[in-house]
Backbone as CSV, one residue per row, in Angstrom:
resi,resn,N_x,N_y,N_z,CA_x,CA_y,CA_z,C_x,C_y,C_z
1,UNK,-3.222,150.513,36.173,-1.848,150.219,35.820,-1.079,151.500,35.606
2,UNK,-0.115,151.459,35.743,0.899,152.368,35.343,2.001,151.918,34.793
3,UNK,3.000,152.638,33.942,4.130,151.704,33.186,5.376,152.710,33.368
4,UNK,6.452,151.946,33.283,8.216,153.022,33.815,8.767,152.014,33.778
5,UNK,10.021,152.463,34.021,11.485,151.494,34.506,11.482,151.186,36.026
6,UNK,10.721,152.711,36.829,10.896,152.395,38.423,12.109,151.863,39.117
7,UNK,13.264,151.648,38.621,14.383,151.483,38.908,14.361,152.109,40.650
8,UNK,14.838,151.418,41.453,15.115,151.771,42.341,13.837,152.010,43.528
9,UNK,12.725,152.061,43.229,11.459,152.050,43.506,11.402,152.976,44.402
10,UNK,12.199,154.574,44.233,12.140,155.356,45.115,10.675,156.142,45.847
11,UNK,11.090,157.071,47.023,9.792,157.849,47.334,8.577,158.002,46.210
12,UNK,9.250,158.631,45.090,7.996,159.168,43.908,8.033,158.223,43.117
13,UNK,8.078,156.917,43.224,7.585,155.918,42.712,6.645,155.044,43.613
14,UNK,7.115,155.125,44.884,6.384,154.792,46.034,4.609,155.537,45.855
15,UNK,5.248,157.010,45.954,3.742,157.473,45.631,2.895,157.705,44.724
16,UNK,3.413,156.563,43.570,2.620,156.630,42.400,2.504,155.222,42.563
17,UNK,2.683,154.209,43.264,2.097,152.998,43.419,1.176,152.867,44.341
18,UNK,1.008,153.826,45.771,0.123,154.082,46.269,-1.111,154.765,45.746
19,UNK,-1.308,155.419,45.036,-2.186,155.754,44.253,-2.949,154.566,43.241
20,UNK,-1.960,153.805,42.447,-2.563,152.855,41.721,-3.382,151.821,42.640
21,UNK,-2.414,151.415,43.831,-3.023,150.401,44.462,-4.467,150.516,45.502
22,UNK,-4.834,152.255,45.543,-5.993,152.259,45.895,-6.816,152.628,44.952
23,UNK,-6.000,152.770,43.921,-7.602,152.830,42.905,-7.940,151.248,42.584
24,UNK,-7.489,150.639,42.239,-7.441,148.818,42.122,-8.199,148.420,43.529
25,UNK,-7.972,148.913,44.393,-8.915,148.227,45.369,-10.659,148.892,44.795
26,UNK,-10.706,150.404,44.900,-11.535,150.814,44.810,-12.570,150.073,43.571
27,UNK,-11.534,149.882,42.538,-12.231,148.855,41.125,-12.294,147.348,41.246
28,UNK,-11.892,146.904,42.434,-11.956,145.484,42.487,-11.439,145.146,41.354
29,UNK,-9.911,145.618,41.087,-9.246,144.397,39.759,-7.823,144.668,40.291
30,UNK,-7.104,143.722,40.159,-5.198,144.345,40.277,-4.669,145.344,39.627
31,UNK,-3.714,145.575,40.048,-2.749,146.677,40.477,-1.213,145.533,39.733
32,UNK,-1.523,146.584,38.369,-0.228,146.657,37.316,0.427,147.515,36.860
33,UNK,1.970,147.507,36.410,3.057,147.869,36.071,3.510,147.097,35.446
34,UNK,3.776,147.965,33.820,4.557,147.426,32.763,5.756,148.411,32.482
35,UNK,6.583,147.246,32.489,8.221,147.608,32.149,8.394,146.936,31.158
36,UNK,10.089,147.294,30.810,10.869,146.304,29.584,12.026,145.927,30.301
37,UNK,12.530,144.657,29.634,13.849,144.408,29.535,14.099,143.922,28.409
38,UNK,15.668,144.396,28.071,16.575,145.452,28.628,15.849,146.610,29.058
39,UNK,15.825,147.510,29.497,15.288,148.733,29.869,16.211,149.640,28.367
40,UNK,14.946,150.692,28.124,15.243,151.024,26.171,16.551,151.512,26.006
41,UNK,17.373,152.666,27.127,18.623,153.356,27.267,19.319,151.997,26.869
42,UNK,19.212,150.735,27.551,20.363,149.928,27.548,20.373,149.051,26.237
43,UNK,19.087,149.141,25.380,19.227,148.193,24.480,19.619,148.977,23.555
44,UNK,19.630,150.587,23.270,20.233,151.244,22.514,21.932,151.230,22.798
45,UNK,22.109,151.575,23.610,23.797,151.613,24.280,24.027,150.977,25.528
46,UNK,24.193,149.633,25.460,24.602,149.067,27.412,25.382,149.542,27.893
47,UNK,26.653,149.883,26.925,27.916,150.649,27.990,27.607,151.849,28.690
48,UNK,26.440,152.774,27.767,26.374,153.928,28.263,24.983,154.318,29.012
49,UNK,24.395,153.551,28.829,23.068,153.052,30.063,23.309,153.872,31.448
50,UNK,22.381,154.643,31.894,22.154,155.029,33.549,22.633,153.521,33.841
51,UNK,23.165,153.559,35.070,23.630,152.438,35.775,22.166,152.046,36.627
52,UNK,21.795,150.687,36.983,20.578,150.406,37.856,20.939,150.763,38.908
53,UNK,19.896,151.377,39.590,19.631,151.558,41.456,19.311,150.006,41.879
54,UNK,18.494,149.101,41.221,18.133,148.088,41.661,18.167,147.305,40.466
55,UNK,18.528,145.683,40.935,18.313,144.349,39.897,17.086,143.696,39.521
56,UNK,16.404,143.705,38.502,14.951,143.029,38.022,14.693,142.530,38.921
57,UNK,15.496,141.613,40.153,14.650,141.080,41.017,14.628,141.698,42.255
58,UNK,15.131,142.596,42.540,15.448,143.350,43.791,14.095,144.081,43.160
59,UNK,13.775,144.718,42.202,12.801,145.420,42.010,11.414,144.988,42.000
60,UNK,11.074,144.316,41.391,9.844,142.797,41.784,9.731,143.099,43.077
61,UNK,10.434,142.503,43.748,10.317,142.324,45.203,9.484,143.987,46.221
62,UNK,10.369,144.723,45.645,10.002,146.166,46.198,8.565,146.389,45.655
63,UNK,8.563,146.300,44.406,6.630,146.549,44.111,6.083,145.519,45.089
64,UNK,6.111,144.334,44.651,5.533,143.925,45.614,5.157,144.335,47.063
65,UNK,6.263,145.118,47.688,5.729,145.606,48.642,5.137,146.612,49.086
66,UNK,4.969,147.249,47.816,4.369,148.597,48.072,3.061,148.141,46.906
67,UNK,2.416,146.633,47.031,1.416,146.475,46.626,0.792,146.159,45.238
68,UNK,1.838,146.054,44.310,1.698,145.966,42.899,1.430,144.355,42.844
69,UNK,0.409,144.010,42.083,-0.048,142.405,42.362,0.618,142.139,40.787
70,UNK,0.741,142.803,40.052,1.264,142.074,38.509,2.108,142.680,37.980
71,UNK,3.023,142.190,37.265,4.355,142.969,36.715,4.318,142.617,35.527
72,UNK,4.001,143.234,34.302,4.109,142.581,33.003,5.618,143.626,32.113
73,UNK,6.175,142.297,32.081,7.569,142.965,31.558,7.496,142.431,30.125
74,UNK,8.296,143.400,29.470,7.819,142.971,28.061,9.324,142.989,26.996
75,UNK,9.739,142.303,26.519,11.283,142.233,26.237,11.224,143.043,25.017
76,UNK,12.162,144.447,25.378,12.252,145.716,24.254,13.415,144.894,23.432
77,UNK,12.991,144.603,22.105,13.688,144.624,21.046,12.955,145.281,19.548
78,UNK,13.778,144.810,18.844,13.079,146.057,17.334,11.507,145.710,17.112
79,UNK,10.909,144.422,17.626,9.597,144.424,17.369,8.587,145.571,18.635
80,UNK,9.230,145.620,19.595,9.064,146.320,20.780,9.197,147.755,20.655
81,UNK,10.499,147.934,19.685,10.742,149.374,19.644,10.094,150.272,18.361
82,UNK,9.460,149.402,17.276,8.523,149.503,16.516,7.015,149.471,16.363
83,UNK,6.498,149.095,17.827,4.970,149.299,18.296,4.713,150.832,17.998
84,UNK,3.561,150.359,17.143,2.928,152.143,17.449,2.586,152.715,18.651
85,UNK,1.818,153.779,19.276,1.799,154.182,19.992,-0.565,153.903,19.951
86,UNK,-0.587,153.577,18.646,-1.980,152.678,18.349,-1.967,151.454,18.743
87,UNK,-1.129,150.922,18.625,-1.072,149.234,18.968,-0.869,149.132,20.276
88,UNK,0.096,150.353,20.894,0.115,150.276,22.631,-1.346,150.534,23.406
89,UNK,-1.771,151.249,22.848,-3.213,151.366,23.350,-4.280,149.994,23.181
90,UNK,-4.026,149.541,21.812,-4.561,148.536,21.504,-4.523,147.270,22.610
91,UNK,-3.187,147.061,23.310,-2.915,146.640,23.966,-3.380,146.763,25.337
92,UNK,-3.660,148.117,25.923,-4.023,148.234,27.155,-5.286,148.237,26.831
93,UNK,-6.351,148.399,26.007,-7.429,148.431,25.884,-8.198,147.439,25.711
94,UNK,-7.865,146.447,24.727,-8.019,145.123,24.209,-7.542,143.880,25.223
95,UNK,-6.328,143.577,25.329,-5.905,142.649,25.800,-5.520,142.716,26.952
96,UNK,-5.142,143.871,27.735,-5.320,143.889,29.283,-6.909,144.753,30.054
97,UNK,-7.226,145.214,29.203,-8.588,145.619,29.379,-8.615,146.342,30.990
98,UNK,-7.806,147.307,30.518,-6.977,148.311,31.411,-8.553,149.011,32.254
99,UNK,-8.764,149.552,33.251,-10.148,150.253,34.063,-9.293,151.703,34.369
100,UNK,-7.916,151.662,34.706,-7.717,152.867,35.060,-6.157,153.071,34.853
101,UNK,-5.912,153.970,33.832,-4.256,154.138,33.875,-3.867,155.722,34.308
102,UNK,-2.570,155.231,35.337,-1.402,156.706,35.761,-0.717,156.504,34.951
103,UNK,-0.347,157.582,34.682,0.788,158.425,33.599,1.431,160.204,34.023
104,UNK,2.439,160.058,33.733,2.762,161.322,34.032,2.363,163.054,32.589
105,UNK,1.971,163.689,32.455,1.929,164.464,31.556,3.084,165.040,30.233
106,UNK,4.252,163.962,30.794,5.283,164.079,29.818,5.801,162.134,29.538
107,UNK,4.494,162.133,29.823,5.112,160.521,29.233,4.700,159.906,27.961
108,UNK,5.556,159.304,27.711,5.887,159.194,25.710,6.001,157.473,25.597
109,UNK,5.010,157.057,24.199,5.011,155.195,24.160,4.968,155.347,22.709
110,UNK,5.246,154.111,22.694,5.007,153.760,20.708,6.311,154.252,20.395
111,UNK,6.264,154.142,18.874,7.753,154.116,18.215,7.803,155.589,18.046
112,UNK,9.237,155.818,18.348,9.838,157.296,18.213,9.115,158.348,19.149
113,UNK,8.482,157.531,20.236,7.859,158.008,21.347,6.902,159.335,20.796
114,UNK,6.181,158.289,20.156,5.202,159.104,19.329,3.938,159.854,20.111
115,UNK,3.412,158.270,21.038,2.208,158.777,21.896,2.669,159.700,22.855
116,UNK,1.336,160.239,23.253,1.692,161.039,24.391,0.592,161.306,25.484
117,UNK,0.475,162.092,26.611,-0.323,162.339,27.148,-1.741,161.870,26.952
118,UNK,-2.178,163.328,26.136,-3.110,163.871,25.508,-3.603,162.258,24.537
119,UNK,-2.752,161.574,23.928,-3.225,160.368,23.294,-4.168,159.393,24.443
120,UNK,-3.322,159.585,25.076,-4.001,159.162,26.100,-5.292,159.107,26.518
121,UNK,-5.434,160.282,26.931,-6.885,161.103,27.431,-7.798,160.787,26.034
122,UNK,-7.700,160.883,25.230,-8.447,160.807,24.037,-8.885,159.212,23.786
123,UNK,-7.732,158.313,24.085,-7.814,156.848,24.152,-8.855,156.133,25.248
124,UNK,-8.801,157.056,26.881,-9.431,156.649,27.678,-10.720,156.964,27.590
125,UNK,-10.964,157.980,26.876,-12.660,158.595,26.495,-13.369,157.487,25.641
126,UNK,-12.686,157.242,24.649,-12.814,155.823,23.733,-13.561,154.702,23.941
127,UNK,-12.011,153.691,25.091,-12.347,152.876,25.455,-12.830,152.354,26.924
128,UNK,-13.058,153.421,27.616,-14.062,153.814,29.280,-12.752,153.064,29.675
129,UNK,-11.678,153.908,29.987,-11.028,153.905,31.317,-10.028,154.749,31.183
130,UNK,-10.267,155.049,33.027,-9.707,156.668,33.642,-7.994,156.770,33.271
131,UNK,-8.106,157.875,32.695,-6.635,158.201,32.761,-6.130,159.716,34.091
132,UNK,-5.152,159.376,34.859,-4.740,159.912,35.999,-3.580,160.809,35.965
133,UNK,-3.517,162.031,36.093,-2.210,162.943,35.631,-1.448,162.557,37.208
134,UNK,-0.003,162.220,37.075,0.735,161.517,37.958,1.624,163.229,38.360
135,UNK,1.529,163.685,39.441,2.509,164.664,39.659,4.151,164.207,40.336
136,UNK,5.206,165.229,40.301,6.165,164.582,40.508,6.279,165.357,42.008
137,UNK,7.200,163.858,42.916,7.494,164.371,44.177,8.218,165.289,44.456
138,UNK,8.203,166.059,45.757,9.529,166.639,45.982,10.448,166.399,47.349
139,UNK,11.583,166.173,47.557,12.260,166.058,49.270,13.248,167.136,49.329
140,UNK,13.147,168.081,49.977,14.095,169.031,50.427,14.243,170.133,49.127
141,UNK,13.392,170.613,48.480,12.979,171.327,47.738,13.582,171.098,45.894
142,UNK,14.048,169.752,46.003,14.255,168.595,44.600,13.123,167.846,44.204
143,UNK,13.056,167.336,42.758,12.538,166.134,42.505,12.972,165.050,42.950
144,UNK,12.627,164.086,43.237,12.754,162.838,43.985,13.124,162.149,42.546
145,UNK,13.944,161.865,42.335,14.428,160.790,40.842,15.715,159.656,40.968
146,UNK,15.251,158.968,39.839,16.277,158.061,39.963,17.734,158.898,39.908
147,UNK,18.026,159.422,38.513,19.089,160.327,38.444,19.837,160.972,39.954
148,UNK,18.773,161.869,40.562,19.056,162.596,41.625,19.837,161.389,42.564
149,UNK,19.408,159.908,42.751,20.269,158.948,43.861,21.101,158.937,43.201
150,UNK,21.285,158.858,41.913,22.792,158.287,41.783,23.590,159.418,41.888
151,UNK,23.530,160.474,41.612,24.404,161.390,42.028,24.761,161.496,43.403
152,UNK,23.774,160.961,44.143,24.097,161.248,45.864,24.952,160.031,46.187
153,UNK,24.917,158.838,45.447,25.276,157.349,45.880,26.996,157.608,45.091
154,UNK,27.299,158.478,43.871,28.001,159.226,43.395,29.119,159.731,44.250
155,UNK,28.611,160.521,45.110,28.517,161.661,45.464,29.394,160.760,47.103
156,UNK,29.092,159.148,47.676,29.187,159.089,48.612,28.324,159.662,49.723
157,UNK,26.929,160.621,49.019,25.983,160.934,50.462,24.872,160.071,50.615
158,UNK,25.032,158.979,51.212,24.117,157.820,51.465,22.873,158.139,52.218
159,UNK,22.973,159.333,53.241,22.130,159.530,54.173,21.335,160.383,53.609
160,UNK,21.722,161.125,51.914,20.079,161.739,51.278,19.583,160.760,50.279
161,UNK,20.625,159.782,49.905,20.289,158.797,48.914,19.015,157.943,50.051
162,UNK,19.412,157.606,51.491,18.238,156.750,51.782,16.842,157.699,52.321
163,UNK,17.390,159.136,52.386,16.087,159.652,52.786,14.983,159.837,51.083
164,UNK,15.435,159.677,50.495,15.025,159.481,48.877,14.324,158.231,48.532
165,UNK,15.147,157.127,48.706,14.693,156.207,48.470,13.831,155.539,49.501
166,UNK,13.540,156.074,50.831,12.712,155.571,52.086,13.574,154.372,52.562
167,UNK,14.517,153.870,52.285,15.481,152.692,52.873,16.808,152.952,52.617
168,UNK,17.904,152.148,53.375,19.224,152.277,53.035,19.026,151.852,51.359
169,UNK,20.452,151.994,50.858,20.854,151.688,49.351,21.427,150.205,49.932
170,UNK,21.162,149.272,49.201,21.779,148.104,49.192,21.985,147.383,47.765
171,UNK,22.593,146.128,47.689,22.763,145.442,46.730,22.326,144.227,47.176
172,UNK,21.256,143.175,46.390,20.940,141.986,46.641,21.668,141.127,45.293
173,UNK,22.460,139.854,45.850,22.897,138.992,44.935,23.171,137.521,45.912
174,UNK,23.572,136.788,44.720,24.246,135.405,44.954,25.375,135.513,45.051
175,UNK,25.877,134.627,45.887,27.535,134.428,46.318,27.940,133.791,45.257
176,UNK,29.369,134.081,44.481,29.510,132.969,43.356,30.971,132.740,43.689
177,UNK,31.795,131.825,43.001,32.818,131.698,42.798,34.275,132.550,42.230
178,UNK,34.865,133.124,43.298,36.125,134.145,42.559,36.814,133.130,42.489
179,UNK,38.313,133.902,42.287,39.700,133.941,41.863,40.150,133.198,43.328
180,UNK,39.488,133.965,44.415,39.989,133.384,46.051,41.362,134.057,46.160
181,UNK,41.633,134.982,45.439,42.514,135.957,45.591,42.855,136.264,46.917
182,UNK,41.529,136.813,47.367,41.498,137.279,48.729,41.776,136.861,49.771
183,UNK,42.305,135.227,49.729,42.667,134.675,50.763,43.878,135.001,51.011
184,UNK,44.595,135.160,49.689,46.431,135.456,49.856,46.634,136.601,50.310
185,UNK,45.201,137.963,50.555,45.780,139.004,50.659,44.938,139.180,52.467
186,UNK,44.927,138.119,53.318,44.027,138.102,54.066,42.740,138.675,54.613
187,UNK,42.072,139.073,52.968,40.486,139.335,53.344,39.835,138.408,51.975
188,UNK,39.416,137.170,52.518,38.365,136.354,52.038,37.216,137.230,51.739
189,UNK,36.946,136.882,50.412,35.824,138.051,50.014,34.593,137.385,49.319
190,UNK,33.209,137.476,49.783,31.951,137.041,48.744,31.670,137.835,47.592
191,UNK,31.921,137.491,46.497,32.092,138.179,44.737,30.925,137.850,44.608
192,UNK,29.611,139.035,44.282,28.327,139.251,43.842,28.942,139.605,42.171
193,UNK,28.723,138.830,41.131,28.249,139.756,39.839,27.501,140.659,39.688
194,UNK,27.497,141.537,38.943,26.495,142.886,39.174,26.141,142.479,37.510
195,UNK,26.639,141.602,36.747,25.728,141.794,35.633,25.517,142.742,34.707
196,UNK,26.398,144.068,34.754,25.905,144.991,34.147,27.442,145.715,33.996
197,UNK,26.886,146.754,33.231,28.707,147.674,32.315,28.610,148.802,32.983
198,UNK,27.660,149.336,33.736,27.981,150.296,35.049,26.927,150.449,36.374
199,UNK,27.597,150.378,37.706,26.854,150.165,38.666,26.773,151.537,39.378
200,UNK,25.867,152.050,40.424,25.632,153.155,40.503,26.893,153.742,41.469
201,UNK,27.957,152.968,41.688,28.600,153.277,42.989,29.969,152.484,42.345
202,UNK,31.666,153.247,42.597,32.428,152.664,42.609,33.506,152.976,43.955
203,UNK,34.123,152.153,44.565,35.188,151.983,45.233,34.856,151.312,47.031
204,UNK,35.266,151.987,48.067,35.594,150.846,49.318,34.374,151.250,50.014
205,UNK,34.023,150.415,50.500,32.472,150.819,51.482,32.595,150.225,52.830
206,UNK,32.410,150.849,53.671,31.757,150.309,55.122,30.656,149.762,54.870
207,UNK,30.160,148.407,55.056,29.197,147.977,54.726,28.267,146.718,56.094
208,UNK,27.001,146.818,55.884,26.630,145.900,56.773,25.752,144.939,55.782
209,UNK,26.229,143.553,56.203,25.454,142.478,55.039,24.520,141.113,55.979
210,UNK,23.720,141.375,55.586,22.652,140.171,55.657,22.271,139.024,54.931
211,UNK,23.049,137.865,55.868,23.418,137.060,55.645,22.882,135.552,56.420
212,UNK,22.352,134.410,56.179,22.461,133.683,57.216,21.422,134.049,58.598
213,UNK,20.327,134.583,58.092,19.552,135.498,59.346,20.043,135.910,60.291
214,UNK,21.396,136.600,59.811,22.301,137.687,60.644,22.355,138.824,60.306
215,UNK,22.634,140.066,60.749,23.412,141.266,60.346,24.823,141.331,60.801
216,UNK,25.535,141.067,59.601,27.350,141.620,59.952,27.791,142.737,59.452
217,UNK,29.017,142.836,59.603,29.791,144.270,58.882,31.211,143.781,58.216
218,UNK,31.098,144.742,57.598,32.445,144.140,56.895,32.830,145.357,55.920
219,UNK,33.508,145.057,54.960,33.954,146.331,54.024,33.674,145.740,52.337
220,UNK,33.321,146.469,51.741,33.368,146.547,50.385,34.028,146.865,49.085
221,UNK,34.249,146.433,47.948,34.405,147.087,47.084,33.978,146.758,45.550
222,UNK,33.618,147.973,45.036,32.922,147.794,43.504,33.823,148.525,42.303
223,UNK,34.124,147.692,41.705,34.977,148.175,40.539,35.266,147.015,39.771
224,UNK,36.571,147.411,38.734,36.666,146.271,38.050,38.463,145.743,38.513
225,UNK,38.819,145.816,39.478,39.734,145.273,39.896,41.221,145.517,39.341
226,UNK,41.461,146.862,39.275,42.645,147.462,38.264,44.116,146.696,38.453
227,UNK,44.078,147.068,40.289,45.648,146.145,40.454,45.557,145.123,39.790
228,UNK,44.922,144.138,39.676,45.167,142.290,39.283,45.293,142.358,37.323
229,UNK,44.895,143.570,36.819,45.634,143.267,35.069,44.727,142.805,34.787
230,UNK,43.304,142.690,35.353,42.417,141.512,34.429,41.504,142.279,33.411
231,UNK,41.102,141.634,32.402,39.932,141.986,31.551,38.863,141.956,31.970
232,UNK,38.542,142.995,32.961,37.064,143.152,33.544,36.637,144.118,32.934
233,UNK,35.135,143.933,32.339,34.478,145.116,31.710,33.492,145.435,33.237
234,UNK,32.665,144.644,33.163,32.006,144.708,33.822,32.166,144.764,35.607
235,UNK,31.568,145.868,36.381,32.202,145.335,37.766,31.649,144.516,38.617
236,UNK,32.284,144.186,39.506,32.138,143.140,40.379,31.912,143.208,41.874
237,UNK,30.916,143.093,42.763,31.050,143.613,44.367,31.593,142.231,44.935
238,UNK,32.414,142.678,45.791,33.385,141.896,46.606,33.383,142.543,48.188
239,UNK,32.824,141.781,49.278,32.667,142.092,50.442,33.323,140.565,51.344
240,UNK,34.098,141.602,52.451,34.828,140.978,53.620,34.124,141.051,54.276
241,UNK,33.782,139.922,55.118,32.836,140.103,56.273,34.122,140.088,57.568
242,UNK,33.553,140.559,58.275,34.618,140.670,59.598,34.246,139.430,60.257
243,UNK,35.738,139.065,60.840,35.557,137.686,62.242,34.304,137.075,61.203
244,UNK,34.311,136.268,60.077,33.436,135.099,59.609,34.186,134.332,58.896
245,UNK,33.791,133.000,59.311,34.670,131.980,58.302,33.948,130.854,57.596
246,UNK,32.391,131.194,57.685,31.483,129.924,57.241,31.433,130.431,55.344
247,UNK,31.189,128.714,54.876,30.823,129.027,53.610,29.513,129.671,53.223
248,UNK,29.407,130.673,52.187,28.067,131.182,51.864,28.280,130.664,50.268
249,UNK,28.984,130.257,49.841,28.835,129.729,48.352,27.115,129.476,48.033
250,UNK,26.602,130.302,46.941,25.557,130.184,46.485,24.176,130.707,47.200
251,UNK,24.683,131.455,48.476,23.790,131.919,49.295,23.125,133.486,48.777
252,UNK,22.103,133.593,49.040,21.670,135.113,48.849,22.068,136.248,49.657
253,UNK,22.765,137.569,49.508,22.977,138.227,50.921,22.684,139.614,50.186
254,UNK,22.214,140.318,51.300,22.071,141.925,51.167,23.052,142.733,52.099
255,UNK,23.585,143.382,50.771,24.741,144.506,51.458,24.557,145.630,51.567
256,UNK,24.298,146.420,52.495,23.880,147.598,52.914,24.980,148.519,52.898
257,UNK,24.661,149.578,52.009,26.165,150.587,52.123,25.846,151.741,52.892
258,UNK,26.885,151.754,54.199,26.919,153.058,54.913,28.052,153.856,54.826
259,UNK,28.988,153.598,54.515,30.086,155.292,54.477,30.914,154.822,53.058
260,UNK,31.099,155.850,52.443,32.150,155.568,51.656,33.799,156.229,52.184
261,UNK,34.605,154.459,51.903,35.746,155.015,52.365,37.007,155.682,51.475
262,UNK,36.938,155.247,50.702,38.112,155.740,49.660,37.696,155.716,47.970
263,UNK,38.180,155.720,46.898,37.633,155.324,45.300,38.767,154.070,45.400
264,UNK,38.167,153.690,44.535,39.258,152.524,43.378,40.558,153.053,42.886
265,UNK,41.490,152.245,42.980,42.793,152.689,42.447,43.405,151.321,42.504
266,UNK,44.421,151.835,41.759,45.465,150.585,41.401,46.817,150.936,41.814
267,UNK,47.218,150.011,42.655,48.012,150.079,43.288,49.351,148.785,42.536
268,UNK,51.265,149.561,42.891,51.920,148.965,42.201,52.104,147.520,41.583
269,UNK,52.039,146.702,43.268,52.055,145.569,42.995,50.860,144.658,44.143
270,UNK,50.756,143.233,44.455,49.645,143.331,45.462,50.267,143.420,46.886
271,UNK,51.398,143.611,47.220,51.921,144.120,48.799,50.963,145.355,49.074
272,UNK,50.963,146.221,47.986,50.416,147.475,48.387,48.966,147.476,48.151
273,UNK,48.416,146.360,47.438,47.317,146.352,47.919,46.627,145.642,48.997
274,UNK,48.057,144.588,49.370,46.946,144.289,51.056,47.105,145.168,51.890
275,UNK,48.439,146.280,51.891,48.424,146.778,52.808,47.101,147.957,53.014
276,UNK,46.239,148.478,51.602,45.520,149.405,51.694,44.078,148.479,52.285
277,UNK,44.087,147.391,51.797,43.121,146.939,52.205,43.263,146.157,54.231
278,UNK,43.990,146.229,54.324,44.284,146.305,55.638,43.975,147.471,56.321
279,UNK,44.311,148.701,55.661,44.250,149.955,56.312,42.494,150.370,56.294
280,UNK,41.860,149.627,54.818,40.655,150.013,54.509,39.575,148.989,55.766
281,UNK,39.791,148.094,56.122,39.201,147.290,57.488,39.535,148.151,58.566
282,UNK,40.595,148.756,58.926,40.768,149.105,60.417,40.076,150.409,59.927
283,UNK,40.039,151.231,59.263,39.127,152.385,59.185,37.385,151.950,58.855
284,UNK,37.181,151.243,58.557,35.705,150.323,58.615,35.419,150.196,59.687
285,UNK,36.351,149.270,60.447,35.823,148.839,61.798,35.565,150.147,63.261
286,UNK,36.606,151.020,62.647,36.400,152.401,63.231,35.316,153.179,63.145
287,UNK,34.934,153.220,61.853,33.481,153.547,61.153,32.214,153.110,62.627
288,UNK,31.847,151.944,62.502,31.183,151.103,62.911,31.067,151.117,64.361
289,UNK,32.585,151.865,65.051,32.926,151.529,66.357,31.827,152.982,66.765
290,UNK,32.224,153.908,66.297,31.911,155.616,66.241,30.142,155.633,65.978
291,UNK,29.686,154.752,65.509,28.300,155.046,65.039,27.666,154.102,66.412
292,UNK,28.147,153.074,67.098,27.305,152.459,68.178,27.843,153.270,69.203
293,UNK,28.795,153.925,69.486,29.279,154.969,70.939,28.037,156.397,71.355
C-alpha cells in the first residue's frame, strides 16, 4: 500500500503505483491506497485549498488503471485529524495487515504530522513488513507534481501539463440543469458543477468533449459568471458544443482542454457578451481548423 491525495494521478504518481502493483503481485495480496476526504488542506480552509486536478471519481477510475485493486478513503475530520501517528500504524499493522508499504522519506501521519519516515522503518522491523523509500520523478529537469500542473494549466500551457500528467487535462462530470441563459445568447451550453471553491483553470477554452460515444468540439468556460450579477462562489464549467442539438441532460461527458482562448471578464451588459462569445467560437473553430491542416 501506499497513502497521498494523488490528485491528478500524474507521471510520479503513475510511478509509484507501478511499483506498488508489482510488489502485490510479487506477494500475492492487493495493491492499496489510502486517502481522505475532504483532502486535510480543504478541511482546514476550503476556500483556500490547492484547487483539484481531478474529482474523487475521476481519480478512482485512474488508479484503477494504473492497477490499484483497493482504495480505502477515510473521512478526515477531528477524530481523523487526532489519530496518533501509533494508532496509524496500529492500523496498517493490525487491521489491514499491511506486507509492504511505499512512502516517500518526507512523509508525515498522525496528529500534528507527528510520524515520520524513520517511524516507519522502525514500525516495519516490528511488525514484518517492508517499508520502500519512494523517490521523486523528474520531466524536463523538474519534479513532476501536482502543484507544477497547475501552474502550467495556470499558465494556459496544456502541452507540458499533458506531457506531466501522461494524458490530456480534462474534466469528467454530469450534465445538470442551468439558467438556459445560453439559449438567448445563441450558445446552448452543458453546465458541469465543479463542486468545489477553486478549480485548477479559469476562463474560455477550445475544447473537445466526449459525449454520446462521440468526440466533438466546442468552446468552454470556467468561472463564476461575472456579467449575469449572480452569487456564484463556486465555479461552474459550461461548454458549447458546435453544430449539436440533442439533449444530454444527465449524461456523463469528458471535456478535454486544448488551447486557452481568453480569461474571464465581465462584460457591460449581455449584447457584449454574446458578441465576445460569438467572437470566442469563430476563434475556436479556427483553433481546430489549424490543428487538422
Amino acid at each position: 500500500m501506499t497513502i497521498g491525495n494523488f490528485d491528478g494521478v500524474h507521471l510520479g504518481h503513475q510511478a509509484i503505483l507501478r511499483q506498488v502493483k508489482q510488489k502485490s503481485l510479487a506477494l500475492g495480496v492487493p495493491s492499496m491506497l489510502i486517502c481522505f476526504e475532504p483532502q486535510p488542506k480543504e478541511y482546514f480552509d476550503a476556500f483556500n485549498a490547492p484547487a483539484r486536478l481531478t474529482r474523487f471519481r475521476e481519480k478512482v477510475a485512474l488508479l484503477a488503471q494504473h492497477g490499484i485493486d483497493l482504495v480505502l478513503c477515510l473521512k478526515f475530520d477531528e477524530k481523523t485529524r487526532s489519530m496518533s501517528a501509533a494508532a496509524f500504524i496500529d492500523l496498517l499493522a493490525q487491521d489491514l495487515q499491511v506486507r509492504a508499504v511505499f512512502a516517500g522519506d518526507d512523509a508525515r501521519f498522525g496528529n500534528d504530522r507527528s510520524g515520520d519516515f524513520k517511524q516507519l522503518l522502525v514500525a516495519g522491523k516490528k511488525h514484518g513488513f517492508e517499508v520502500t523509500n519512494l523517490y521523486t520523478l523528474t520531466v524536463a529537469e523538474a519534479r513532476v507534481s501536482s502543484t507544477r500542473i497547475r501552474a502550467c494549466l495556470a499558465e494556459g500551457d496544456f502541452a507540458m501539463a499533458e506531457q506531466l500528467l501522461g494524458r490530456p487535462y480534462t474534466i469528467t462530470g454530469k450534465v445538470v440543469y442551468g439558467r438556459q441563459l445560453g439559449r438567448t445568447l445563441d450558445a446552448p451550453t452543458a453546465n458541469i458543477q465543479l463542486h468545489r471553491y477553486r478549480a485548477p483553470i479559469d476562463g474560455v477554452y477550445a475544447v473537445e468533449i466526449e459525449c454520446l460515444n462521440g468526440l466533438l468540439q466546442g468552446v468552454a468556460n470556467v468561472g463564476v459568471r461575472p456579467t449575469l450579477n449572480e452569487a456564484t462562489v463556486k465555479p461552474i464549467l459550461e461548454v458549447h458544443i458546435f453544430d449539436f442539438g440533442r439533449s444530454i441532460y444527465g449524461k456523463t461527458v469528458r471535456v478535454i482542454f486544448r488551447a486557452k482562448l481568453r480569461d474571464e471578464k465581465k462584460f457591460v451588459d449581455l449584447s457584449a457578451l454574446k458578441q465576445a462569445i460569438s467572437t470566442d467560437m469563430d476563434v475556436a473553430r479556427s483553433y481546430f481548423a489549424a490543428q487538422q491542416s
